[in-house]
C-alpha positions as CSV (number, residue, x, y, z in Angstrom):
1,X,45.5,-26.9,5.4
2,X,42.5,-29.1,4.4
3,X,40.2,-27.4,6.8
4,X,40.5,-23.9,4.9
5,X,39.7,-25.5,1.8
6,X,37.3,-27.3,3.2
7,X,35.9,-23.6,4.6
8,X,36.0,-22.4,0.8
9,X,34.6,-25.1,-1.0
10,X,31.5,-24.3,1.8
11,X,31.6,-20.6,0.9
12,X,31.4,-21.3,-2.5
13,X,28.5,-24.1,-2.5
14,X,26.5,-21.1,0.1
15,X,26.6,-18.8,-2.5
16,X,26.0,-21.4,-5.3
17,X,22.3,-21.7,-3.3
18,X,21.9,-18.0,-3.2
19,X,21.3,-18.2,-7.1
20,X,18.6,-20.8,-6.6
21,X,16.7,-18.6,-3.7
22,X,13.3,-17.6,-5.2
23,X,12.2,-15.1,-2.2
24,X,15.0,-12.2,-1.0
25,X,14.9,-13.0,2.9
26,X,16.3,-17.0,2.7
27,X,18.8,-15.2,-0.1
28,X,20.0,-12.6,2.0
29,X,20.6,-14.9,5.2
30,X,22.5,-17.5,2.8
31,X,24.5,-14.1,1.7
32,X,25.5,-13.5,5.5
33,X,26.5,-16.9,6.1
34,X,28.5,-17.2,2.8
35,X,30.3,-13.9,3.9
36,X,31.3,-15.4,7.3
37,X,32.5,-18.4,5.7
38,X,34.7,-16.5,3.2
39,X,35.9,-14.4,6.1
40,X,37.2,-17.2,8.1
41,X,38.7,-18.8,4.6
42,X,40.4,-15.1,3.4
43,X,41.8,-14.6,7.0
44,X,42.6,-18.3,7.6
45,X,44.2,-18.6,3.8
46,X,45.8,-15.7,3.9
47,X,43.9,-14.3,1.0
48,X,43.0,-10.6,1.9
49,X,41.1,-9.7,-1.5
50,X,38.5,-12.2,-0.6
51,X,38.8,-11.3,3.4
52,X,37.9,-7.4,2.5
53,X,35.3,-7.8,0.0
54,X,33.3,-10.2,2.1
55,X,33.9,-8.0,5.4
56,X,32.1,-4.7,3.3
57,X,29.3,-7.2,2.1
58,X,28.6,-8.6,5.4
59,X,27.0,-5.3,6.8
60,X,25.5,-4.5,3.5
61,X,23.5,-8.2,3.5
62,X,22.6,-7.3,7.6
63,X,21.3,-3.7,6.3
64,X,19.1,-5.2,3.4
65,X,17.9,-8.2,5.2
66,X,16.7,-5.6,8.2
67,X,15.0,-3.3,5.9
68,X,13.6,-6.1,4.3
69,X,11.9,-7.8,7.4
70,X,10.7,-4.0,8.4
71,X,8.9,-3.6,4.9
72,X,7.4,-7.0,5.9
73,X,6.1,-5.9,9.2
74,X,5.3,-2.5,7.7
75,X,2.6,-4.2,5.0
76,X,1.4,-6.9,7.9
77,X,0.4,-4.1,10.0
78,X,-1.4,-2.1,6.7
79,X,-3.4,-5.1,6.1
80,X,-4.4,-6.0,9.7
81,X,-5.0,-1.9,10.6
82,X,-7.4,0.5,10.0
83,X,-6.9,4.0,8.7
84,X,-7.9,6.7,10.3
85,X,-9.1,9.5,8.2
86,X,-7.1,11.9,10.7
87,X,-3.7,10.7,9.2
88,X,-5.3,12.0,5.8
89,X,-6.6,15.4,6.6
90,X,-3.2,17.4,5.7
91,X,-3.2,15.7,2.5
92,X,-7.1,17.3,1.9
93,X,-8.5,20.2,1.2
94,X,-11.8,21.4,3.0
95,X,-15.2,21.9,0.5
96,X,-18.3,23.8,2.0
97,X,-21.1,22.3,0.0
98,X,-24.7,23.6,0.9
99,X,-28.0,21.7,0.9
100,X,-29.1,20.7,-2.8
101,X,-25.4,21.8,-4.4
102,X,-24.5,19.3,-6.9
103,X,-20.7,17.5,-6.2
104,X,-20.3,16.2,-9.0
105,X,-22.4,14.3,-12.0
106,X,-22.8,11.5,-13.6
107,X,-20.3,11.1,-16.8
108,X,-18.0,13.7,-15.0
109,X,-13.7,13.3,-15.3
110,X,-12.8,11.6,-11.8
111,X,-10.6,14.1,-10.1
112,X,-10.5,13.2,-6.5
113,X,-12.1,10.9,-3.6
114,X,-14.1,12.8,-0.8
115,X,-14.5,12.8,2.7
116,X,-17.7,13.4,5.2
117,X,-17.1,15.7,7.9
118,X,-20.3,16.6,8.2
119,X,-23.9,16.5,6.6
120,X,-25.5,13.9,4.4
121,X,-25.2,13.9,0.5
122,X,-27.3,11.6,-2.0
123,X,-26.7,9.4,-4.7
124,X,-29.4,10.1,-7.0
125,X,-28.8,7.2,-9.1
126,X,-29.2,5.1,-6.5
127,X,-31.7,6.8,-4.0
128,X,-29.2,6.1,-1.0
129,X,-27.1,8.9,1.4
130,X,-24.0,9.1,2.8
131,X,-23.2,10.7,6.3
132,X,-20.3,12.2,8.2
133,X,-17.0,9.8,8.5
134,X,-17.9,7.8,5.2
135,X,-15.9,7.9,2.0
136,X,-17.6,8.7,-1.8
137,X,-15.8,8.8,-5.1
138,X,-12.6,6.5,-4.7
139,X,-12.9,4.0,-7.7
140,X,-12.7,6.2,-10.5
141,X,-9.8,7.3,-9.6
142,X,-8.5,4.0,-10.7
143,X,-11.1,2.9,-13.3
144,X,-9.7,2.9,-16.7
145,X,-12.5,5.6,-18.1
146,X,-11.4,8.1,-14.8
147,X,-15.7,9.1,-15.0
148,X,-18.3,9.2,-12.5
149,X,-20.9,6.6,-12.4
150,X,-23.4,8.5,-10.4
151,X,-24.6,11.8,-9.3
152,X,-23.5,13.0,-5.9
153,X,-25.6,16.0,-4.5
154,X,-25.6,17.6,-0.8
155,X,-28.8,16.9,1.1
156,X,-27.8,19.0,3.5
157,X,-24.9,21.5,4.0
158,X,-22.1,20.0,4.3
159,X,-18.2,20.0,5.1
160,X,-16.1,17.7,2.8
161,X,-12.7,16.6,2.7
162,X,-11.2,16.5,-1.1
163,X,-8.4,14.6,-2.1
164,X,-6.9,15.0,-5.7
165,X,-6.1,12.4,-7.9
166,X,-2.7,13.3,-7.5
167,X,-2.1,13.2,-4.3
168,X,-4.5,10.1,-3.8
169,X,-1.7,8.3,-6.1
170,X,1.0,9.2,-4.1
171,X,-0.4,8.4,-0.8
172,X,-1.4,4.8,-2.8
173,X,2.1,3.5,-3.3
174,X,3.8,5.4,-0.3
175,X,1.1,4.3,2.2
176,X,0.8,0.9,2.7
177,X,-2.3,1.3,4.7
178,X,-3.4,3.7,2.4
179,X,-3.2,1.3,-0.5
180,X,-4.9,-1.8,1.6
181,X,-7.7,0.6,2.8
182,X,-8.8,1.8,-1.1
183,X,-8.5,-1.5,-2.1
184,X,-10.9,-2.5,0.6
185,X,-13.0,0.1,-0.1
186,X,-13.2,-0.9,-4.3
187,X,-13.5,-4.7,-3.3
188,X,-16.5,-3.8,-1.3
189,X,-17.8,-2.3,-4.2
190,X,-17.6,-4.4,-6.5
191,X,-18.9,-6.7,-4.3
192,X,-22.2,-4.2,-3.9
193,X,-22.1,-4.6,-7.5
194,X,-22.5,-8.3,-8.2
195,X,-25.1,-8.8,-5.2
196,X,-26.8,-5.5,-5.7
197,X,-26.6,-2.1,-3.6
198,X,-29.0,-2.9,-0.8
199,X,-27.8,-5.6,0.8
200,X,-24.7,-3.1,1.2
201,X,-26.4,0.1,1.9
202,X,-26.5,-0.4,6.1
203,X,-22.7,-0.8,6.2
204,X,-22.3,1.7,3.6
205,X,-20.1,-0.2,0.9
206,X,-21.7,0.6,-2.3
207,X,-19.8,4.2,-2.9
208,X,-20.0,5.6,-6.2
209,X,-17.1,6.2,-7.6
């Protein structure tokens, strides 16, 4: 009948514009509607091959297409959201540090990123301190040299939270709002950087790396 052709000839031009999607959501939507077209046409037509390939794809399109829209909303919500430091602490590992104990120095491998539970530490280099729920060493991990660009010593004793390189790499591309917060963190920086470290010291930008 010239309605099921007309049906396939449809299905056929739907999936033609699949191949010229240039984003995966409009693709996979085009994909569902070219499967219900070739449904109706392999049922209609009598052509079952066709009927059962596009009845398995259907769900398989639905199933992408929903993981895809929740990977969406998963990276909206990292970029609009904080992180709380609370979701990290299982990943870290608790340093005592007491009052005038060197972190780390200057020219030293960057291992890790640490956390301020408590106490104040200095950046010598700079004449500025850090105090508890801020964030210190983070850009090194990711700088291309992986050293420390300033001297970090404990004013006072304090508790720190360590996280290795490792793990800090893992939690970067599993985390969404992991990734988004570092990359806040180093934009800030380099920020500090071009404009100089005062105007940044109050909100507590300028962290050595």
């Amino acid at each position: 009948m010239l309605w099921i052709n007309l049906v396939g000839y449809a299905a056929s031009s739907v999936v033609l514009a699949t191949f010229c999607m240039k984003t995966m959501r409009p693709l996979r939507i085009l994909a569902l509607a070219s499967n219900m077209l070739f449904v109706v046409y392999g049922f209609f037509g009598g052509i079952y091959p066709v009927l059962i390939l596009h009845v398995v794809l259907f769900p398989i399109n639905l199933a992408r297409l929903l993981q895809l829209q929740n990977l969406t909303r998963r990276v909206a919500d990292a970029a609009s959201g904080d992180l709380s430091m609370a979701d990290l602490l299982p990943f870290m590992h608790h340093r005592r540090v007491r009052a005038g104990e060197t972190v780390f120095r200057k020219g030293d491998v960057a291992d890790g990123l640490h956390y301020i539970d408590s106490g104040r530490v200095e950046i010598t280099e700079l004449g500025i301190s850090r105090g508890a729920g801020e964030v210190f060493g983070e850009i090194g991990l990711f700088a291309p040299d992986r050293q420390r660009t300033a001297t970090v010593v404990a004013a006072t004793d304090c508790d720190l939270y360590y996280l290795s390189e490792a793990k800090a790499r893992e939690l970067y591309f599993q985390n969404p709002r992991f990734g988004f917060a570092v990359l806040r963190l180093i934009t800030m920086r380099l920020l500090g950087n071009a404009r100089g470290y005062a105007e940044y010291d109050q909100s507590g930008s300028a962290l050595p790396r």
